[in-house]
Structures are given as structure tokens and as C-alpha cells.
C-alpha positions as CSV (number, residue, x, y, z in Angstrom):
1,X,93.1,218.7,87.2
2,X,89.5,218.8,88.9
3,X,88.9,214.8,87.7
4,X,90.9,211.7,87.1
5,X,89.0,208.7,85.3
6,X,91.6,205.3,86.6
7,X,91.2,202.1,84.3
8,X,94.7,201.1,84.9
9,X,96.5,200.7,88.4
10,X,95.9,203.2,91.4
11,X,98.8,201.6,92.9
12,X,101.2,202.5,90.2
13,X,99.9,206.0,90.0
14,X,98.5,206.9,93.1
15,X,102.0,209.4,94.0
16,X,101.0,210.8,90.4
17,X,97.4,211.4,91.3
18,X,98.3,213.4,94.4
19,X,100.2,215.8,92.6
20,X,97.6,216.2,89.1
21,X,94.3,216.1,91.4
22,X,93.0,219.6,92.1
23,X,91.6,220.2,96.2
24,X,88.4,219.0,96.5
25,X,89.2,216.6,93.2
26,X,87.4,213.5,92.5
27,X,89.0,210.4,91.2
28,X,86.8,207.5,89.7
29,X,88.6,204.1,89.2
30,X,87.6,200.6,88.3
31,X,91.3,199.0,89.9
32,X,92.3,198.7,93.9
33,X,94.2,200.5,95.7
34,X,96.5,198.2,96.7
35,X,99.3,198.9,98.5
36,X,99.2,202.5,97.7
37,X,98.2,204.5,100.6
38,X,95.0,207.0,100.3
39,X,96.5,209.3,103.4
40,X,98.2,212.0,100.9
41,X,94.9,212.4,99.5
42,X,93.2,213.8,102.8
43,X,95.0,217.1,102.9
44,X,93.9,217.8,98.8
45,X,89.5,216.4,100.5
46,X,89.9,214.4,97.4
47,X,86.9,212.1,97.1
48,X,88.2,208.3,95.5
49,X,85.0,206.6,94.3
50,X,85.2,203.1,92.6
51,X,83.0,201.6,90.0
52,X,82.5,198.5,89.5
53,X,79.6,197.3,87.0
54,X,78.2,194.0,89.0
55,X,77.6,195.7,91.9
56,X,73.8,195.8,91.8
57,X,74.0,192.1,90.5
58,X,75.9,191.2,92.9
59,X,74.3,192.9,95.8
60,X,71.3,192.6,94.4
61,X,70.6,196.4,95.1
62,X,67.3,198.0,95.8
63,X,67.9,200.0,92.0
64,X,69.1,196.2,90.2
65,X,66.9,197.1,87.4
66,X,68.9,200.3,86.5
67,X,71.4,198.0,85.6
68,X,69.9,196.9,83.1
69,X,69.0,200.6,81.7
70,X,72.6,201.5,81.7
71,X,73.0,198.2,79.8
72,X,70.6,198.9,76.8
73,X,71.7,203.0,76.7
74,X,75.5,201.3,76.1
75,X,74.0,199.1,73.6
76,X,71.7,201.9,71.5
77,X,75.6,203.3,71.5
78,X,77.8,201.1,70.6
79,X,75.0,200.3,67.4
80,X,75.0,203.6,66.8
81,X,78.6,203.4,66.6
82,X,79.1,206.5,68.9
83,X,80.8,204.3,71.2
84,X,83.4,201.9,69.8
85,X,85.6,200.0,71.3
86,X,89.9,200.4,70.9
87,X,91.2,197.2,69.2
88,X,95.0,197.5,70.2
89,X,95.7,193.7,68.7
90,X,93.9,191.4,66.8
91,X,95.6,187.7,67.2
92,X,94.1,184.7,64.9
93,X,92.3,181.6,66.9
94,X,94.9,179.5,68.3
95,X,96.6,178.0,72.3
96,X,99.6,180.0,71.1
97,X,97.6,183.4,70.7
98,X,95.8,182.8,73.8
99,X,99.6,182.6,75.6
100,X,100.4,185.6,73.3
101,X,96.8,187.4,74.4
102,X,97.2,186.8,78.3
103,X,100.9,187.8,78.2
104,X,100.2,191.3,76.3
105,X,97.6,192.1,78.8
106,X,99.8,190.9,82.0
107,X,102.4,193.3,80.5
108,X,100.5,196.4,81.2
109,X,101.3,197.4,77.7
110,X,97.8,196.7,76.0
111,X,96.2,200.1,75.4
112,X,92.8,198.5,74.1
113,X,91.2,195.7,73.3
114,X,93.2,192.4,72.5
115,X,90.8,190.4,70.0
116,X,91.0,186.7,68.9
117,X,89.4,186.2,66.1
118,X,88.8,182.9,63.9
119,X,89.0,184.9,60.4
């Protein structure tokens, strides 16, 4: 493949990566690297490039206020409802969700958005 998107782990799929990625491939992710090692992706003149959305905030970047126009495009979006959000579980308002919430996504098996909601 010519791109891999990463929201997961790097780490656990970096050996993965190496063999999908395409030379001269680009990988984007929003995780670390870890303990994986970028070497095997020198031979492929991969390029890794992370994102990581408080960067200008917390740089305070010459281009901060683009921040803040990627912000309202997302929004016009998501009230469009072009973008929507994956709800994998919704859990009712309660300490023993919260556990529940914070184990499912520590499990690495959430696939969306885990939701408490008081309804």
C-alpha cells in the first residue's frame, strides 16, 4: 500500500507495516513508536510522520490560529453530519461503568467510541 493511517499502536504493528508499506510509502500515526524500531523502514525511504492535534497549542506555533480553522471545518462536519463519530459501547452513568469504560479501552478491543451517558 502507498499509505498507512495508525490510530492504534505502531509498536504492535510496526513488523506489519514494513511488509504492507509500498517504497517511498508514508505512514501517518497519532501513537509512539515505542519499542518498535524505525530501521526496517529505511531500506522501503518510508517517511513516518505523527500528528498530534495540540501541537500548535502547545508550541504556540507561528500558524496557532489554523488550529482553530481546522477546528470549525471539523465542526461545520460533524453538524452536517458528514463526519460522525463510531459509538462501539454506550455504558449508563455509574463508578462501575467508568471501571467497565477504562477496562474496554485498556483492552485494545474498543473499535470506537465508548460513551457514558446519564439517559
Amino acid at each position: 500500500v502507498d499509505y498507512i493511517y495508525d490510530a492504534v499502536s505502531f509498536e504492535d504493528n510496526a513488523a506489519q507495516f514494513v511488509d504492507l508499506i509500498k517504497p517511498f510509502g508514508k505512514i501517518v500515526t497519532i501513537t509512539t513508536v515505542g519499542k518498535a524500531s524505525i530501521d526496517p523502514f529505511k531500506v522501503k525511504s518510508v517517511s513516518i510522520c505523527w500528528e498530534f492535534m495540540f501541537t500548535r497549542s502547545a508550541l504556540t506555533t507561528d500558524d496557532i490560529a489554523h488550529q482553530g480553522e481546522i477546528l470549525n471545518a471539523v465542526s461545520a462536519l460533524i453538524d452536517s453530519g458528514k463526519l460522525k463519530t463510531p459509538i462501539w459501547k454506550t455504558l449508563p452513568w455509574s463508578l462501575e461503568s467508568l471501571r467497565k469504560a477504562h477496562e474496554l479501552q485498556e483492552s485494545g478491543q474498543a473499535i470506537g467510541k465508548i460513551v457514558m451517558t446519564s439517559e
